[in-house]
C-alpha positions in Angstrom: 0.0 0.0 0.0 1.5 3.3 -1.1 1.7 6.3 1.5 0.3 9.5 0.9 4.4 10.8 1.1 5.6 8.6 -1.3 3.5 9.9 -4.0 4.7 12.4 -6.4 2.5 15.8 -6.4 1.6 16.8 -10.4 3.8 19.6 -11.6 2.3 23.1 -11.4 2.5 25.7 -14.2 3.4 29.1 -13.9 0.5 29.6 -15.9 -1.7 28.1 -13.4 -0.5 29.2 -10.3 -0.6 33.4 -11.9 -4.0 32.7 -12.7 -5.5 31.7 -9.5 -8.9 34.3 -8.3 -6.0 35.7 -5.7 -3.2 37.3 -8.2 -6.8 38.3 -10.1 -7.9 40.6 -7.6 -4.2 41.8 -6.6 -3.8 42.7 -10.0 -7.0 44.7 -10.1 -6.7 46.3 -7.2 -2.7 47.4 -8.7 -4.5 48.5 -11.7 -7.0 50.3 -9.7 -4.2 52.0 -7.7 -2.2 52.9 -10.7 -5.2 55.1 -12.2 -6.3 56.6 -9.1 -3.0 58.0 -7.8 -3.4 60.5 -10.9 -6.0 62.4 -9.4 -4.9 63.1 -6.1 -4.3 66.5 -4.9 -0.6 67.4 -4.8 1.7 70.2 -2.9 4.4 72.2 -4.5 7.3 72.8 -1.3 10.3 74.4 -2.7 9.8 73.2 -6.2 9.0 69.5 -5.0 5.4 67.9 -5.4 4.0 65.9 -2.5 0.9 64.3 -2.1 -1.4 65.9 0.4 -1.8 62.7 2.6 1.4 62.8 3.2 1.8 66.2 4.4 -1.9 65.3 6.5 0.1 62.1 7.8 3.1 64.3 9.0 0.9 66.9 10.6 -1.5 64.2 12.1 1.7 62.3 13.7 2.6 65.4 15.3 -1.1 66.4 16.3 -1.2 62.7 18.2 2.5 63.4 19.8 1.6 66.3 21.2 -2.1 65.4 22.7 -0.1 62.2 24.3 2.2 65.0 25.7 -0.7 67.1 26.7 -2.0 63.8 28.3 0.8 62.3 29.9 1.4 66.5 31.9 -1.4 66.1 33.2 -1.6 62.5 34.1 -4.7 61.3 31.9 -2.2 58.9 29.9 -3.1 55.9 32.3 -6.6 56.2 31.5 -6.3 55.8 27.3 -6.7 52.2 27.5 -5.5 49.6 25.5 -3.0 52.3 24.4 -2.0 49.6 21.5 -4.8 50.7 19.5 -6.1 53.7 21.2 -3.1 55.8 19.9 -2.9 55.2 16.5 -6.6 55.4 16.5 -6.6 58.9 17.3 -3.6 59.4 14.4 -5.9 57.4 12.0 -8.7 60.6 12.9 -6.3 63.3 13.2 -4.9 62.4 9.7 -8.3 61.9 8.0 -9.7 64.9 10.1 -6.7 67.1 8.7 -6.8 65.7 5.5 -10.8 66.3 4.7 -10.3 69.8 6.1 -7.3 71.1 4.2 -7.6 69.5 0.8 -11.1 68.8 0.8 -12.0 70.9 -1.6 
């Protein structure tokens, strides 16, 4: 009686394994990415574009720094709990927050 080890597995194709549902939707969602990143709104600092999230992301950082500063001073650090997620939480809505105010339209 042969094992289930000691038979060979069938040889797999490149083509085969590329065209599985998952690279499908990871190459959708590149395209996707590809022809949406033209339309975002861009900042000119000494001569250089950026894109505004990132400028909203930098800002945001600093916002969250500063209010765990604010927090920690005056000893209301120990009651953001789990801090883990709390944190970057706040960063997530100080970004967005930022981001739909200033380049929003």
């Amino acid at each position: 009686m042969l094992s289930a080890r000691s038979q060979p597995k069938p040889p797999t194709s490149m083509a085969t394994s590329f065209a599985s549902p998952g690279w499908l939707g990871v190459a959708a969602l590149a395209g996707f990415a590809t022809g949406a990143s033209g339309c975002a709104p861009r900042i000119e600092i000494e001569g250089a574009y950026f894109p505004a999230w990132l400028l909203s992301a930098l800002m945001g950082g600093l916002l969250t720094a500063s209010l765990r500063a604010l927090l920690v001073a005056r000893e209301l650090d120990a009651y953001i709990q789990p801090a883990a997620l709390a944190y970057p939480a706040i960063f997530f809505a100080c970004t967005m927050g930022l981001w739909l105010g200033l380049f929003s339209g």
